[in-house]
BANUVO-212496 format. One record per residue (C-alpha): residue number from 1; residue in three letters; x, y, z. Coordinates in steps of 0.2 Angstrom, whole numbers, plus 5000, padded with zeros to 4 digits. Example, Ala and Ser with C-alpha at 12.3 -4.5 7.8 and 13.67 -1.06 7.14 Angstrom:
<r i="1" aa="Ala" xx="5062" yy="4978" zz="5039"/>
<r i="2" aa="Ser" xx="5068" yy="4995" zz="5036"/>
end
This chain:
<r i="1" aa="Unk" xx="5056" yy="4862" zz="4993"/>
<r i="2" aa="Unk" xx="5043" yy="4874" zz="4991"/>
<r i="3" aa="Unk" xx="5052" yy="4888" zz="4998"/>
<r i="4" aa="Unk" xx="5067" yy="4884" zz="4987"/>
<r i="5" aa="Unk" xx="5055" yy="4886" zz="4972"/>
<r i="6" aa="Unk" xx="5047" yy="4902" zz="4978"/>
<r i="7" aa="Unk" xx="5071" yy="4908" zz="4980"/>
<r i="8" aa="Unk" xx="5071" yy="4901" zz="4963"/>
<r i="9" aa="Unk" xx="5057" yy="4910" zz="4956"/>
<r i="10" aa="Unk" xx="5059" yy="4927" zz="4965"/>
<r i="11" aa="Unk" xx="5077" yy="4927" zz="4955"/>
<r i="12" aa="Unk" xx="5071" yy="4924" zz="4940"/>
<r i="13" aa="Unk" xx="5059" yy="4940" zz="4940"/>
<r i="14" aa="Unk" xx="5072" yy="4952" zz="4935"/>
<r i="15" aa="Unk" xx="5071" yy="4944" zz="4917"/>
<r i="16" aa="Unk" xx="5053" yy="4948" zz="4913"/>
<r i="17" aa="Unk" xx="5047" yy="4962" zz="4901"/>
<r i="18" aa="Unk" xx="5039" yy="4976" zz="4910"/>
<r i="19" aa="Unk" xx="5035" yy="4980" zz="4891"/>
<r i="20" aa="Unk" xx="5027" yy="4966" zz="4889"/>
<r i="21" aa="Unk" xx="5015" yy="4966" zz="4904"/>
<r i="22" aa="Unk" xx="5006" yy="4984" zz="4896"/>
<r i="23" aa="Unk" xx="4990" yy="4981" zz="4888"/>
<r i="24" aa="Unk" xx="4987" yy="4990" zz="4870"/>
<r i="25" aa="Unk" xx="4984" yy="5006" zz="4878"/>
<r i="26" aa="Unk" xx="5000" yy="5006" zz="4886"/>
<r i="27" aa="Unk" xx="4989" yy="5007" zz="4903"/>
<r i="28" aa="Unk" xx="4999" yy="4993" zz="4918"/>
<r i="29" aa="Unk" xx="4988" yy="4977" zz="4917"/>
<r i="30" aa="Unk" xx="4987" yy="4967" zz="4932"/>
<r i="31" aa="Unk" xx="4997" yy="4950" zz="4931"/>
<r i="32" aa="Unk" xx="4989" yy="4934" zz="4927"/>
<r i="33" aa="Unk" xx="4980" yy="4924" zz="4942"/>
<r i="34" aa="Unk" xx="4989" yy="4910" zz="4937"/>
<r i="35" aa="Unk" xx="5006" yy="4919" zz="4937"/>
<r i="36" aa="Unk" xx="5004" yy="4927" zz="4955"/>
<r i="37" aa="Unk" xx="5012" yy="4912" zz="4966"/>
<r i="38" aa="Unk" xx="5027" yy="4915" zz="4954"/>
<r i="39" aa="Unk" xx="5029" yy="4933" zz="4963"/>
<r i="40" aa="Unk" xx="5027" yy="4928" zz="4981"/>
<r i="41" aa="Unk" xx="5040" yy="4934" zz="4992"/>
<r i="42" aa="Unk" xx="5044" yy="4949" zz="4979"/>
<r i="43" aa="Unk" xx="5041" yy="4969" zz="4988"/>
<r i="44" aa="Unk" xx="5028" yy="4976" zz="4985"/>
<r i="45" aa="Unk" xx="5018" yy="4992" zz="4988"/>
<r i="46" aa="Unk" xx="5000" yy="4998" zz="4990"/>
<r i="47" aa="Unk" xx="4990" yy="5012" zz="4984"/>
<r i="48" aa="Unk" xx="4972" yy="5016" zz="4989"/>
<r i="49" aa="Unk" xx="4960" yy="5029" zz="4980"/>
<r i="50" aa="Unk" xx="4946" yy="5033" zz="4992"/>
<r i="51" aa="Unk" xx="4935" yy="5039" zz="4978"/>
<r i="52" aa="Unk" xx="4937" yy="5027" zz="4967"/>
<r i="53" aa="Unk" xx="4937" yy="5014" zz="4980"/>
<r i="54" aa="Unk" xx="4949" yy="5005" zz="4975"/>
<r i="55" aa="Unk" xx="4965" yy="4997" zz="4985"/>
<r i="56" aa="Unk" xx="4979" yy="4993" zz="4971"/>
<r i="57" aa="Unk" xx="4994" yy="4980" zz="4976"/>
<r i="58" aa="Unk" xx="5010" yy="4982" zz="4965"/>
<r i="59" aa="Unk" xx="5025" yy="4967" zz="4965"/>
<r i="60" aa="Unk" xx="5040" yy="4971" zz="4959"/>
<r i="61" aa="Unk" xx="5048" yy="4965" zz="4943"/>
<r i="62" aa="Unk" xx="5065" yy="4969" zz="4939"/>
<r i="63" aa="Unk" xx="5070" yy="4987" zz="4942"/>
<r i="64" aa="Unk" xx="5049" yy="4994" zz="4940"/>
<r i="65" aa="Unk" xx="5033" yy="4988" zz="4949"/>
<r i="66" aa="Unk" xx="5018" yy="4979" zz="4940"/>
<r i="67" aa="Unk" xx="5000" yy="4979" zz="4945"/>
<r i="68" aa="Unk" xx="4996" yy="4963" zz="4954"/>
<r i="69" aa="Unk" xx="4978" yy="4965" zz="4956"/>
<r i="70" aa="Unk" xx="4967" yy="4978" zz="4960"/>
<r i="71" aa="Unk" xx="4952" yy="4976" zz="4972"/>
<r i="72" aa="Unk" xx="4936" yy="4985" zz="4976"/>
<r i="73" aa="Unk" xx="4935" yy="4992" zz="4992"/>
<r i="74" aa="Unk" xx="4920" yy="4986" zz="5002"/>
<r i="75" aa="Unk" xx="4917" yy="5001" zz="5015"/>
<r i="76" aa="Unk" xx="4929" yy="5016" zz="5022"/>
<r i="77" aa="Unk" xx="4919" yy="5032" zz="5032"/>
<r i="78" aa="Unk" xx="4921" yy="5050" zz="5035"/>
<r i="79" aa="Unk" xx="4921" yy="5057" zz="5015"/>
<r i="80" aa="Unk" xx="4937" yy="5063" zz="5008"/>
<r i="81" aa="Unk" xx="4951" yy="5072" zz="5018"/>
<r i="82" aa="Unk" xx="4965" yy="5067" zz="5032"/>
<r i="83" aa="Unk" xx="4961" yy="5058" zz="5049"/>
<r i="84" aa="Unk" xx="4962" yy="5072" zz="5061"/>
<r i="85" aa="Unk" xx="4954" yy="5064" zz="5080"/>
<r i="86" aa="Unk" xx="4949" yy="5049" zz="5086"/>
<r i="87" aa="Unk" xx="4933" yy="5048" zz="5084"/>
<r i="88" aa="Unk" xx="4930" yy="5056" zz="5068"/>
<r i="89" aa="Unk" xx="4926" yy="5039" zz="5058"/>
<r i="90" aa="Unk" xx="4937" yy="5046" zz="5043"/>
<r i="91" aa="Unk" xx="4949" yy="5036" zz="5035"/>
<r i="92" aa="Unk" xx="4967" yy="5042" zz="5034"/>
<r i="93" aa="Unk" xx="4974" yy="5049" zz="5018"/>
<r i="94" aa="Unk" xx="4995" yy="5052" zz="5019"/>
<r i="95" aa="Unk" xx="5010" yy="5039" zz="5018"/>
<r i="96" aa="Unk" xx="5012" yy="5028" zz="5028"/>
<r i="97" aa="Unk" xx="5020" yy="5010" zz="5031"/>
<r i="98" aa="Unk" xx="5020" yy="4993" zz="5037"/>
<r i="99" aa="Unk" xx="5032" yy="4981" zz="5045"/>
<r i="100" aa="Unk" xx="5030" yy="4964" zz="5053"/>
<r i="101" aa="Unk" xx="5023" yy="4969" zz="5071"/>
<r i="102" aa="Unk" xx="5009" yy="4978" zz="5060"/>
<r i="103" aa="Unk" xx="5001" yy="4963" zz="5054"/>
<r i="104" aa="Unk" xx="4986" yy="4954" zz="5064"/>
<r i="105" aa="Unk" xx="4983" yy="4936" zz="5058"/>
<r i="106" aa="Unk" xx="4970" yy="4935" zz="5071"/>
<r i="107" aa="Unk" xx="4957" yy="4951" zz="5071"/>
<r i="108" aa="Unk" xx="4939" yy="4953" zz="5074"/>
<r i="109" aa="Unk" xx="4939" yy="4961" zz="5056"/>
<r i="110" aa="Unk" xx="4942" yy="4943" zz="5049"/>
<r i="111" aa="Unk" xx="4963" yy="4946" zz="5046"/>
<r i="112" aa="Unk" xx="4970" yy="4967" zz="5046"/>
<r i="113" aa="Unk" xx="4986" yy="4978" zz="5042"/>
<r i="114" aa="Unk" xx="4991" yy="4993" zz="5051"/>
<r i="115" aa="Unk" xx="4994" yy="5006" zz="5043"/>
<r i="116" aa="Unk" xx="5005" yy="5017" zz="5055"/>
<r i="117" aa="Unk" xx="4993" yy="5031" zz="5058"/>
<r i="118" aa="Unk" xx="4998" yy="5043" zz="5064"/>
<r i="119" aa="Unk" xx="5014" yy="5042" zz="5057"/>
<r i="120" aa="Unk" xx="5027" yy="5057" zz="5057"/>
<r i="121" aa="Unk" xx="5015" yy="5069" zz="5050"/>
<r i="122" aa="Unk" xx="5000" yy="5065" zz="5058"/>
<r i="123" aa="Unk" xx="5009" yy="5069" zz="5075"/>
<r i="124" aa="Unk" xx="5016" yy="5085" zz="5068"/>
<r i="125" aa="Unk" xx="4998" yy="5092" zz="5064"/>
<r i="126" aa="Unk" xx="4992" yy="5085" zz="5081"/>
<r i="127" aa="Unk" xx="4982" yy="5072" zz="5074"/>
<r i="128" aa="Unk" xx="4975" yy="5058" zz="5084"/>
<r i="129" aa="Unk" xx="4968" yy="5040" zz="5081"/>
<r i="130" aa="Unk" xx="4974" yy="5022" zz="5083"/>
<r i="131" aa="Unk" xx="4971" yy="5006" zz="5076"/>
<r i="132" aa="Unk" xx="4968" yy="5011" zz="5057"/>
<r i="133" aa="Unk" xx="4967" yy="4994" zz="5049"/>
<r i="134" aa="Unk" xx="4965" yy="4987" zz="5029"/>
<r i="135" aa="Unk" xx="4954" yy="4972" zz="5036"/>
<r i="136" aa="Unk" xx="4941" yy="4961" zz="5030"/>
<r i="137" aa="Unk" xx="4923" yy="4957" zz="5035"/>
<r i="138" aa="Unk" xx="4916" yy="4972" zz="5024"/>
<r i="139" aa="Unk" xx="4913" yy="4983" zz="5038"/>
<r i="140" aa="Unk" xx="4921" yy="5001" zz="5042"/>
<r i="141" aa="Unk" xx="4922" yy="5014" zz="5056"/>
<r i="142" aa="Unk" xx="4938" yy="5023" zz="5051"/>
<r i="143" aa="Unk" xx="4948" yy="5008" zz="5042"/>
<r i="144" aa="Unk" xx="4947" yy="5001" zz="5025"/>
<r i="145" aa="Unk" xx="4937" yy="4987" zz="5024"/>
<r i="146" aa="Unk" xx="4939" yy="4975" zz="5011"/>
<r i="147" aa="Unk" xx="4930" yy="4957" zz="5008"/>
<r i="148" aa="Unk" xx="4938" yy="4943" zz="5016"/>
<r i="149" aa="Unk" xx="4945" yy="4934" zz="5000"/>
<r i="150" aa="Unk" xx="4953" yy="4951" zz="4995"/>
<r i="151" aa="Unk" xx="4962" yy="4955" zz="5012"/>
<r i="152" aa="Unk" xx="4967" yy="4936" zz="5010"/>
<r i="153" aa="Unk" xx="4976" yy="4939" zz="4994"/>
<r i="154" aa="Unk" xx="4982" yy="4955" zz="5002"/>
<r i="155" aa="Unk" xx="4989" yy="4949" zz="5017"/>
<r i="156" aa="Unk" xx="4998" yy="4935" zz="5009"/>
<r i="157" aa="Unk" xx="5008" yy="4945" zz="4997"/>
<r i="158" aa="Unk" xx="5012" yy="4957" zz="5011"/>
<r i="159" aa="Unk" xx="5019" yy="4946" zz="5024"/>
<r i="160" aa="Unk" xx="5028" yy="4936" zz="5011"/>
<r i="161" aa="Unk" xx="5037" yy="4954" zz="5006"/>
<r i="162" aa="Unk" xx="5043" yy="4955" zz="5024"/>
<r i="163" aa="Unk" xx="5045" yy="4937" zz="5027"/>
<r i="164" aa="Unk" xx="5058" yy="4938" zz="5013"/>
<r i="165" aa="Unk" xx="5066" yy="4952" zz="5016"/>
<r i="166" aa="Unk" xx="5059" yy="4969" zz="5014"/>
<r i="167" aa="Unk" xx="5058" yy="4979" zz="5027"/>
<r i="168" aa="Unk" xx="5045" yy="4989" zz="5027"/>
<r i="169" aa="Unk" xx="5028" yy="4990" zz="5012"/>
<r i="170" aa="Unk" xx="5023" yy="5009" zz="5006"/>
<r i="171" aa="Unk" xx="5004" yy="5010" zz="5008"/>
<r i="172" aa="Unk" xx="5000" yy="5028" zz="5000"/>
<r i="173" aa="Unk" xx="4984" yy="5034" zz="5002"/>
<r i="174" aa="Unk" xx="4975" yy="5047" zz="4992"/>
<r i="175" aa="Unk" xx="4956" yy="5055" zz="4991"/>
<r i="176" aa="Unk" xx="4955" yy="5052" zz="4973"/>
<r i="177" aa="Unk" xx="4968" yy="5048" zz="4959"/>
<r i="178" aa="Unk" xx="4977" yy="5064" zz="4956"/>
<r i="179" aa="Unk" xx="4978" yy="5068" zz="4940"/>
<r i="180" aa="Unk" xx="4975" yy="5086" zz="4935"/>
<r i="181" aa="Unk" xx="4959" yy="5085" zz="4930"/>
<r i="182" aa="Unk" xx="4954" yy="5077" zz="4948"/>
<r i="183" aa="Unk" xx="4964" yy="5092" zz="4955"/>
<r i="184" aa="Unk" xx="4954" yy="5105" zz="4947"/>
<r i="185" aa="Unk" xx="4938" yy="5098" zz="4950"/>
<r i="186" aa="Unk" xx="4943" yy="5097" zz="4969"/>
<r i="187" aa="Unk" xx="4950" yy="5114" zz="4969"/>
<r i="188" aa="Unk" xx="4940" yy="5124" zz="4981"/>
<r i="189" aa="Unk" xx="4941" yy="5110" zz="4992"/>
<r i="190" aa="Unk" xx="4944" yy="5113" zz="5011"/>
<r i="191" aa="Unk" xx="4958" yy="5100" zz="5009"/>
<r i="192" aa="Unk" xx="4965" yy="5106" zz="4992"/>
<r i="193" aa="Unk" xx="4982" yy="5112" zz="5001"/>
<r i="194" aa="Unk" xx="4985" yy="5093" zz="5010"/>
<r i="195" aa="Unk" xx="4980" yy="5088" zz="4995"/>
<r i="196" aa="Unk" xx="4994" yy="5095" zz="4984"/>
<r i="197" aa="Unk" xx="5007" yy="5089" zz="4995"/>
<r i="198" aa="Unk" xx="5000" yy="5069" zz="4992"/>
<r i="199" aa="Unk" xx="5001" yy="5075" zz="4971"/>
<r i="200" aa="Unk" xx="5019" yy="5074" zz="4971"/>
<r i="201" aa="Unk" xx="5019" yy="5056" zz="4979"/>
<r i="202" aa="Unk" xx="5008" yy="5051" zz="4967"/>
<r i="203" aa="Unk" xx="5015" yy="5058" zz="4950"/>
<r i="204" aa="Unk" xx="5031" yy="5050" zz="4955"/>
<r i="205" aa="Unk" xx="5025" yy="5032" zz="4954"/>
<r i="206" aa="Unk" xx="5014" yy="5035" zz="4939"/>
<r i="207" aa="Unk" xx="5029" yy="5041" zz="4930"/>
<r i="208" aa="Unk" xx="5043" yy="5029" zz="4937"/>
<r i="209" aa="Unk" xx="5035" yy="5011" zz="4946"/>
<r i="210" aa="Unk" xx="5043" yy="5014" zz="4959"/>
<r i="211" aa="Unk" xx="5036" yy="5020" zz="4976"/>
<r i="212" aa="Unk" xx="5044" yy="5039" zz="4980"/>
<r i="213" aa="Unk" xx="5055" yy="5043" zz="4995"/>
<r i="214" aa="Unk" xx="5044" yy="5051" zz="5008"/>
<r i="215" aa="Unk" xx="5051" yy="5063" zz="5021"/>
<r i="216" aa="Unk" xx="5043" yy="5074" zz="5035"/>
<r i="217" aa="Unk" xx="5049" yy="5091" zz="5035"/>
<r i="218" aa="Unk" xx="5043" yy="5105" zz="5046"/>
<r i="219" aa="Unk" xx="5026" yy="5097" zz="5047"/>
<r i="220" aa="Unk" xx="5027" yy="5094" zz="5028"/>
<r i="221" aa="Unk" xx="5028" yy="5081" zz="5016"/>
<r i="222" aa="Unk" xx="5042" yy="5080" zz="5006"/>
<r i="223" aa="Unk" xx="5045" yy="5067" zz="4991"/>
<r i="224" aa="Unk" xx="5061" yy="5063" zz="4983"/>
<r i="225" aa="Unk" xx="5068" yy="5049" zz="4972"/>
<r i="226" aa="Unk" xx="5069" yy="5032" zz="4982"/>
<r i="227" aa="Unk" xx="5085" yy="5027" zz="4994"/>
<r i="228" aa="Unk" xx="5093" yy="5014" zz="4986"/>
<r i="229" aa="Unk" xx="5090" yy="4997" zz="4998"/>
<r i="230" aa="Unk" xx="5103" yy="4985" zz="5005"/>
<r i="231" aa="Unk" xx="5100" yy="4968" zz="5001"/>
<r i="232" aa="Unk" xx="5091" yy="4959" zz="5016"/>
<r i="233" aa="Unk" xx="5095" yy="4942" zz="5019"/>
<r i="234" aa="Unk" xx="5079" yy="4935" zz="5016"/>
<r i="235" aa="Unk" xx="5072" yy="4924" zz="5035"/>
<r i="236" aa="Unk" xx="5064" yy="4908" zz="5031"/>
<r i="237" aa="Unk" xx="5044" yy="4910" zz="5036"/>
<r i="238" aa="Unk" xx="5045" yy="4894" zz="5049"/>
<r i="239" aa="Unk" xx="5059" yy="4906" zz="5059"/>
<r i="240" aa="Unk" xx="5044" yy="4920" zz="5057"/>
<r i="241" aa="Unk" xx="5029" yy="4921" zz="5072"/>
<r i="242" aa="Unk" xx="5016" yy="4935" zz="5068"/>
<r i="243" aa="Unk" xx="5009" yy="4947" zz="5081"/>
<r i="244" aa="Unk" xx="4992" yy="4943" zz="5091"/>
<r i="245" aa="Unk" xx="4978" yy="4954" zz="5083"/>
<r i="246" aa="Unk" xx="4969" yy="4970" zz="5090"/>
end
């Protein structure tokens, strides 16, 4: 029954006002706790601002994405720019994604995501490294650590996106959030030209909710406006058996 209520509800999302979710400001405001369970199941996509420290997680909600919550990132390592070796303690910066074999119930780090790094770009650059995890237990040598109540919420909302049909989440990561301003005050960084090939990801979602269509070209990043999905079927969770961790 409780699945069938989570069907029913997911259907239903397409009639709720995005309008209606902006605060006075017009600025997104994160959906009511009381609300969340409503939107389990639903896809959803994840930013992380390495600056700000901050890890946001988006649901979708009719044709545009909404702020689900937003959550303080507890420890990440290396400073700002791209993952380049193993070994470095950075945390990556790119876009990357995550599917069902990805996710570890079961880790050290309390319960983890991985990201995919490297992903199609990291390999073009020569960049190496290898279980690169959003995790709990606060603690960080190249991952994003996050308390364990907010890899809980997390981790929930992701699986039930890939339980439910979605076959892959976006996780974008960038070294700041990159508005112009941010830009010019990290202009004569050493990372400023990798940099300006994340901006483009990023204004896209600012502007539309809706997470942009990545491509790796010639060892570059190129973004576009979203393939549009198939319908998946969605596969009930108890027909679902996660991964052992790392």
């Amino acid at each position: 029954m409780r699945k069938i209520a989570l069907i029913i509800a997911m259907l239903s999302m397409p009639f709720f006002s995005f309008a209606s979710l902006l605060n006075s400001s017009g600025v997104a405001a994160p959906v009511g706790k009381d609300s969340r369970q409503q939107l389990m199941g639903s896809p959803v996509y994840i930013q992380i601002f390495k600056e700000e420290r901050t890890l946001e997680l988006w649901v979708k909600m009719g044709e545009q994405y909404q702020l689900l919550n937003s959550y303080r990132i507890c420890n990440y390592s290396g400073g700002l720019g791209p993952k380049q070796r193993q070994g470095d303690f950075k945390s990556p910066e790119g876009f990357y994604s995550v599917d069902r074999s990805q996710l570890k119930p079961d880790s050290r780090f309390y319960k983890a995501i991985n990201i995919g790094f490297p992903n199609d770009f990291d390999r073009a650059h020569g960049y190496e490294g290898k279980y690169l995890m959003i995790h709990g237990a606060c603690v960080s040598i190249g991952c994003y650590a996050m308390t364990d109540s907010g890899i809980d919420e997390i981790f929930q909302f992701v699986t039930g996106a890939l339980v439910f049909g979605q076959p892959r989440v976006q996780v974008s990561i960038f070294p700041f959030r990159m508005t112009d301003a941010n830009m010019e005050r990290h202009k004569y960084s050493t990372y400023i030209n990798f940099w300006k090939e994340l901006k483009p990801g990023y204004d896209y979602f600012a502007a539309n909710h809706q997470p942009p269509g990545v491509a790796v070209v010639s060892g570059n990043y190129v973004i576009s406006k979203p393939a549009v999905m198939t319908p998946v079927q969605p596969q009930l969770a108890s027909n679902y058996k996660l991964t052992e961790a790392k």
